[in-house]
N, C-alpha and C positions, 0 to 999 in steps of 0.2 A: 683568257688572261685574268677575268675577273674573277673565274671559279677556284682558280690557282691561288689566287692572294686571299680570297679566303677560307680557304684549305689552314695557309700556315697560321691566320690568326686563330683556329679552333681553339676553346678552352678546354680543362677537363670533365670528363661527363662528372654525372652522382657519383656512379661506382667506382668511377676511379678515386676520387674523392677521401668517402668512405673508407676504400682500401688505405690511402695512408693515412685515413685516422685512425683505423686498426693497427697498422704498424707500428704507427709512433705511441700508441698506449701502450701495446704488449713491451716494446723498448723501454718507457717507462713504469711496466710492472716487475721488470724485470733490473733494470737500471737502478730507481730508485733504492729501494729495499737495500741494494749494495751499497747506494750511496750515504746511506742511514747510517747501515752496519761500520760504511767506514769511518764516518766522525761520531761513531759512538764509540768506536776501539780508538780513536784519533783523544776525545772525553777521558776515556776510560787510562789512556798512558798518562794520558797530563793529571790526573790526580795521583798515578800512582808515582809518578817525577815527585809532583810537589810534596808526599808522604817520603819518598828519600830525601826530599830537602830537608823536612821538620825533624827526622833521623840524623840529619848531620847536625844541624844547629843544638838536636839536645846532645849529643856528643860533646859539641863544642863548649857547652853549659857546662858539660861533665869535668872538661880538661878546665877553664878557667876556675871552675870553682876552686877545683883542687890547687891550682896556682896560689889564689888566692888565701888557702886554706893550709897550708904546708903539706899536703897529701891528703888529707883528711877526705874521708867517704863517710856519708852516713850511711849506717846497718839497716834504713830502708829503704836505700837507693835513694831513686829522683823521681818523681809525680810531676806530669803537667796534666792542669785540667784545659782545655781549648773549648773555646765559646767564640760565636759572634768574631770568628778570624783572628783570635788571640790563643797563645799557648800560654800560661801562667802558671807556672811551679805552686804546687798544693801542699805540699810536707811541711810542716815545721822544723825550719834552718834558723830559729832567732839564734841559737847557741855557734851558728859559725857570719864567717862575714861574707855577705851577699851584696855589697856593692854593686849593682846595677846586673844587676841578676836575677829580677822578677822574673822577667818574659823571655819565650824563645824569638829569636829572627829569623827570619825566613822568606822566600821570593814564593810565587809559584799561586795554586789555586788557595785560597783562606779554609780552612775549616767552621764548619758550622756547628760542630761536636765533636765531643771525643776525649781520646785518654792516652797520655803517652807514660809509660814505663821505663826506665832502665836502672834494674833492680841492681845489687850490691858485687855481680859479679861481670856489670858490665852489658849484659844481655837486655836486647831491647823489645817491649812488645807493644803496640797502640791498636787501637780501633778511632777508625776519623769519619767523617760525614764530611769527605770533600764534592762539592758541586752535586750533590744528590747521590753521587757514588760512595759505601761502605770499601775503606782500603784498612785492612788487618794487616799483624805481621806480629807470629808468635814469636816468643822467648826462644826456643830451638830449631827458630827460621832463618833464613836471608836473608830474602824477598819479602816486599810486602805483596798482597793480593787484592783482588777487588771479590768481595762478599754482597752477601744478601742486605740490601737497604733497609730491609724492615728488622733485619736481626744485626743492627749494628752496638748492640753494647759490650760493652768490656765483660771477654768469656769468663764465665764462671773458672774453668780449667785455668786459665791465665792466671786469675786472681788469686788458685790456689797454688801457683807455682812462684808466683811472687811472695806467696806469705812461706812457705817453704824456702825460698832462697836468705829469708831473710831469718827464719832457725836455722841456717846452716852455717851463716858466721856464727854460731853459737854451739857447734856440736855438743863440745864437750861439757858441757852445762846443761844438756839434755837427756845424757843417762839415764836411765828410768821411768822416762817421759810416757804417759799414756794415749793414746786416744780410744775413747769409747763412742761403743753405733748403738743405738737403743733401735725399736722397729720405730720403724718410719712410714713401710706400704711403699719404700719405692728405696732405688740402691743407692749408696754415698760415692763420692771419690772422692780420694787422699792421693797426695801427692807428697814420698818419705824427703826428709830433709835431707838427710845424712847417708852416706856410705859408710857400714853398720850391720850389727845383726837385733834381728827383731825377733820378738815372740806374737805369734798371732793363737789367740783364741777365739774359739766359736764353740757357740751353744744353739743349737736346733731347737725350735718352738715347738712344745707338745700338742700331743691332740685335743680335741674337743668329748664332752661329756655328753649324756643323755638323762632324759626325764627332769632337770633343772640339779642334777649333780653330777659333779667329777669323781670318781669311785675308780674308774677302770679303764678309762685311756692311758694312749700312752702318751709318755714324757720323752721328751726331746733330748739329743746324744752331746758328748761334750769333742771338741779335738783340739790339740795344738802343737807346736812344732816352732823350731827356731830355721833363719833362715837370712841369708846372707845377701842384702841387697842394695844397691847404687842410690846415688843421691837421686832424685827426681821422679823417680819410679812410680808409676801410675797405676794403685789400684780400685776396684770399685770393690766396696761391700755390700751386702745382701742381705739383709736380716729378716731371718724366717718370724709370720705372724702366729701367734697361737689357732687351732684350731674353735671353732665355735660350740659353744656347748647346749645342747636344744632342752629347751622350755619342758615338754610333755608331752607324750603319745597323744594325750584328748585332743593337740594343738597342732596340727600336723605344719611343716616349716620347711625353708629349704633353706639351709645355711653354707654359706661361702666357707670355703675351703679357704686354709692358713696360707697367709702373702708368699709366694715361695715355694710354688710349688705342692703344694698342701689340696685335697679333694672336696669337693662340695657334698656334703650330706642333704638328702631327701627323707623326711619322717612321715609318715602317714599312721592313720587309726592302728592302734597297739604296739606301735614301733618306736622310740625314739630313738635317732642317732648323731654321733657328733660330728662334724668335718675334720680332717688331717690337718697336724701341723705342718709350716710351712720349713725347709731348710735354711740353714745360715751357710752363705759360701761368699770365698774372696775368689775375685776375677780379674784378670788380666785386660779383658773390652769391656765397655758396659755397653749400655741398650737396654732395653725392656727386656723384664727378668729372664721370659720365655723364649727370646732369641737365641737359634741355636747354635751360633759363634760366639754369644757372649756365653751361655752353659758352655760350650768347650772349653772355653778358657779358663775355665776354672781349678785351682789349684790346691785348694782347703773346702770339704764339706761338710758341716754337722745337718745328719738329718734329723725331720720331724718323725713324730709320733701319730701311728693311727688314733683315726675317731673312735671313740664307745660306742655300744649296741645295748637299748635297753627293749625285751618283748615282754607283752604281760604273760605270756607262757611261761618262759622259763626264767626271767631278771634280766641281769647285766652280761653282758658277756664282754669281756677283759680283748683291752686292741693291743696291737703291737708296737711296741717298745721299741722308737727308732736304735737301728743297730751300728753295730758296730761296720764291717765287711760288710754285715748282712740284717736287714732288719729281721723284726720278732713279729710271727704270725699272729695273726688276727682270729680270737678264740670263735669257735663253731658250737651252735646248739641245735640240736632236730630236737619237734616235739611227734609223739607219738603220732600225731595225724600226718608226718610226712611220707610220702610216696617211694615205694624202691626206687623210683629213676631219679629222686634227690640224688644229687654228687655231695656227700659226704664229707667234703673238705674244707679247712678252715681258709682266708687269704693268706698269701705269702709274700714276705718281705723283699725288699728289692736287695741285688747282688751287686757283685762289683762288674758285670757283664749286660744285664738285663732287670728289666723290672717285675714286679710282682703279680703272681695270679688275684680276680676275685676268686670266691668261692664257686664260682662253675669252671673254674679252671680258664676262665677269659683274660689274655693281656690287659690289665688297667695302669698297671707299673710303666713307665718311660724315665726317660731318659732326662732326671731334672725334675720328674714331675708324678704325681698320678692323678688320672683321668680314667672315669668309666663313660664308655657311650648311651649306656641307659642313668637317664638321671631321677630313676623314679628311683625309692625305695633303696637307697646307696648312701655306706655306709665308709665315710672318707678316709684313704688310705695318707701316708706320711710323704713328702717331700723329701731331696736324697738324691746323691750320688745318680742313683734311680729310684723310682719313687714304687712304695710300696703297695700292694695291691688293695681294691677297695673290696667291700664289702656288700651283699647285695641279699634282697628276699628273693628265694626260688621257693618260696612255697614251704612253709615251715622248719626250713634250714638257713636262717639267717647266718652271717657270720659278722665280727667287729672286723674295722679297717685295720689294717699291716704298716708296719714300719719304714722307712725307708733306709738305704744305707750312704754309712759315711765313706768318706774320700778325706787323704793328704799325701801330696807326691814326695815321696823317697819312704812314706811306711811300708813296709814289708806285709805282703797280703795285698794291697792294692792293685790295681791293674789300668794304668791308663791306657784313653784315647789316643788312639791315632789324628795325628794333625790335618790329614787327606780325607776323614773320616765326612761326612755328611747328614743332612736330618735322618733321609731315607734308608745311608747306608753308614750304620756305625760298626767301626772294626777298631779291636783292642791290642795292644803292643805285648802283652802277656808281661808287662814289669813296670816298676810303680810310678816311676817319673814322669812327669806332666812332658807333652812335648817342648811346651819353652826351654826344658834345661832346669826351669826353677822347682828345686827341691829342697826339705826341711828335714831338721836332723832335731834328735829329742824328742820327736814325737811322742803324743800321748791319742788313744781314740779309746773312748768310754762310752758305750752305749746309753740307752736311757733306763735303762734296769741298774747299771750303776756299774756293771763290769769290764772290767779294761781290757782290750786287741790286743796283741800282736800280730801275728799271722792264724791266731785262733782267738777264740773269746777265755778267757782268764775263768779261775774256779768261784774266786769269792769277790764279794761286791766290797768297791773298793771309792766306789760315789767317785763326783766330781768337783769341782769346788762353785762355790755359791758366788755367781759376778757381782751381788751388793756386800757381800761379803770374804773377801777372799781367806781369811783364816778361819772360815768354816765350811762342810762341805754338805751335797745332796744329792738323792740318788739318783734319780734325773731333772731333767727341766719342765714344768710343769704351764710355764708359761710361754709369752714370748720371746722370740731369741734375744742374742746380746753377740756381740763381736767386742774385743780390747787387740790394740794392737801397742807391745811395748817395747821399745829401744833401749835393748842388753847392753851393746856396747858399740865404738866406732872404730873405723877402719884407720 
């Protein structure tokens, strides 16, 4: 009886023990983590609640003011700047009556930062710093979101659609309006005001020189075109860099290829050469220049101009002339001591399909760009449409770098991209219009020799017009690009 009674008081051994401390961890490795995730999505509602509350009270700001104002809107909308759990209206309103109209009110989580918008057409946009969480909500949104904490400032994109809403009460007083892109080394965005037709021009960056002069590269292509577009419209520009023009064969260099697409030149003992101009082109995506969705999208190209080739053998030999359709080949010199099994040909310019040979007959032409895989002794070919081919030593058959070609969708002669098309696999529509639809009428495309396209290259050189001075003209571009974008007329 006594073995019996203590039978049922038995505790539990170690192992069993153990066992559920094992259980009850693995429960809690697994428990937890949900229960985290759920009061950080439980966090993460409640600031984006209290980012539509601070949306409704600046609405509500919106309607009293105008009460208060007989209609009255000011042409820059409404600013609040939010600090320290305060929303406080930034604009200068001394000229209407703001009666107890500093501040927004509101319930909810405080802001610690931020910026609230609701520009002139009503549309609202903020970036906020509620409880650690970043809640956005663009101009062409609903909803607001929850963003990256460390990237919570007021987007640049935003700030350029706010300052464009605020040209747009102003159309008709902007007729003739410019904006000019000078090179930069990296692409712009614009965002157009108006519903309207524009004029965009582009000038491709020429190429670089050899032995410490420019004699015989080429000079960069001109294009432009008018073209029928909505208010808010989002483009990126591109502006091609000039090519680099090398010091002296005693000094051997390796010089970076023109922003945009443009080829890196390699000079060694008795060679000097220059790198490629880089292309000027407008895009529909931006990203970094060499992204092959943001080059799809492209819709306007003026190419660069091949690098120069100087040998103490024979001189200079003359590079190619970003083209029109098609760039201008890149001049070949053999000197006597070259071998029969020299290839005998100069580089070739990129087309409106493919890009250009070097001088052994190797792809360095692509698509937006040229690139040779040997960077020794390469002689930079032009940026373009597709980029013209480079130039290279094979043993006393040097050649100068090749041109690249231009692109504008709805010129005759063009050939756009397929929208399905890919890095690996690009396939062409056999007609000229960009897949978006968007196409330009008036067209002009003048190479960098000075001669004007249509579906052929034209007989007599007819130059292009000089972007510091527009009532004069030149027969190509000899420097860095330029981009103008001008507002003809409105809708």
């Amino acid at each position: 009886m006594n073995k019996n009674f203590k039978n049922k008081n038995k505790g539990f051994t170690l192992i069993e023990l153990l066992a559920v401390i094992v259980i009850l961890a693995i429960i809690a490795l697994i428990a937890v983590p949900q229960i985290l995730n759920i009061l950080n999505n439980v966090r993460k509602n409640a600031a984006i609640d209290s980012a539509n509350g601070i949306i409704k009270s600046a609405e509500n700001y919106v309607t009293t003011f105008m009460l208060q104002n007989t209609g009255a809107y000011p042409q820059e909308g409404f600013i609040f700047n939010c600090e320290n759990g305060k929303c406080s209206i930034k604009n200068n309103l001394e000229n209407y009556n703001i009666d107890n109209l500093t501040e927004l009110s509101f319930k909810g989580t405080k802001p610690t930062s931020g910026t609230v918008i609701i520009d002139n057409n009503g549309d609202t946009s903020l970036s906020l710093n509620l409880n650690n969480f970043c809640v956005k909500k663009h101009f062409d949104e609903d909803t607001p979101y929850i963003d990256d904490i460390e990237n919570c400032e007021f987007e640049q994109k935003e700030q350029l659609r706010y300052e464009a809403s605020i040209l747009n009460s102003s159309c008709s007083t902007l007729i003739g309006k410019e904006w000019n892109f000078e090179y930069k080394g990296q692409g712009e965005e614009i965002i157009l005001p108006c519903d309207g037709t524009y004029k965009i021009e582009l000038w491709g960056a020429g190429g670089g020189g050899s032995n410490n002069k420019r004699e015989a590269a080429g000079d960069g292509a001109y294009t432009s075109g008018n073209i029928k577009l909505t208010k808010y419209t989002d483009l990126y520009i591109y502006v091609g860099g000039a090519g680099i023009t090398d010091i002296e064969y005693t000094n051997p260099t390796t010089s970076l290829g023109g922003y945009n697409g443009g080829e890196t030149s390699d000079s060694h003992q008795y060679i000097s050469v220059g790198s490629g101009g880089g292309a000027t082109d407008v895009r529909l995506i931006g990203g970094e220049w060499n992204k092959f969705e943001s080059l799809k999208s492209r819709i306007m190209v003026a190419a660069g101009g091949g690098g120069q080739e100087y040998w103490i053998n024979v001189g200079n030999m003359q590079a190619g002339a970003a083209g029109g359709l098609i760039g201008y080949e890149g001049e070949q010199k053999t000197a006597l001591e070259a071998s029969d099994t020299v290839i005998k040909a100069p580089a070739t310019g990129g087309t409106q399909t493919s890009g250009g040979l070097n001088n052994k007959n190797e792809l360095t032409g692509f698509f937006g760009y040229s690139y040779s895989q040997i960077h020794s002794r390469v002689t930079g070919g032009g940026g373009g449409y597709y980029g013209g081919g480079s130039g290279i030593d094979q043993g006393f058959a040097p050649s100068a770098g090749a041109g690249g070609s231009s692109f504008i969708s709805g010129h005759n002669g063009c050939d756009a991209i397929e929208e399905s098309s890919t890095e690996k696999n690009i396939t062409h529509t056999n007609q000229s219009i960009h897949y978006s639809g968007l196409y330009f009428t008036d067209t002009k495309m003048i190479d960098g020799k000075g001669y004007q396209w249509t579906d052929v290259v034209g007989e007599t050189v007819v130059g292009m017009p000089d972007y510091n001075n527009p009532t004069t003209t030149m027969t190509g571009n000899s420097g860095n690009g330029y981009a103008r974008i001008t507002l003809l007329s409105i809708n």
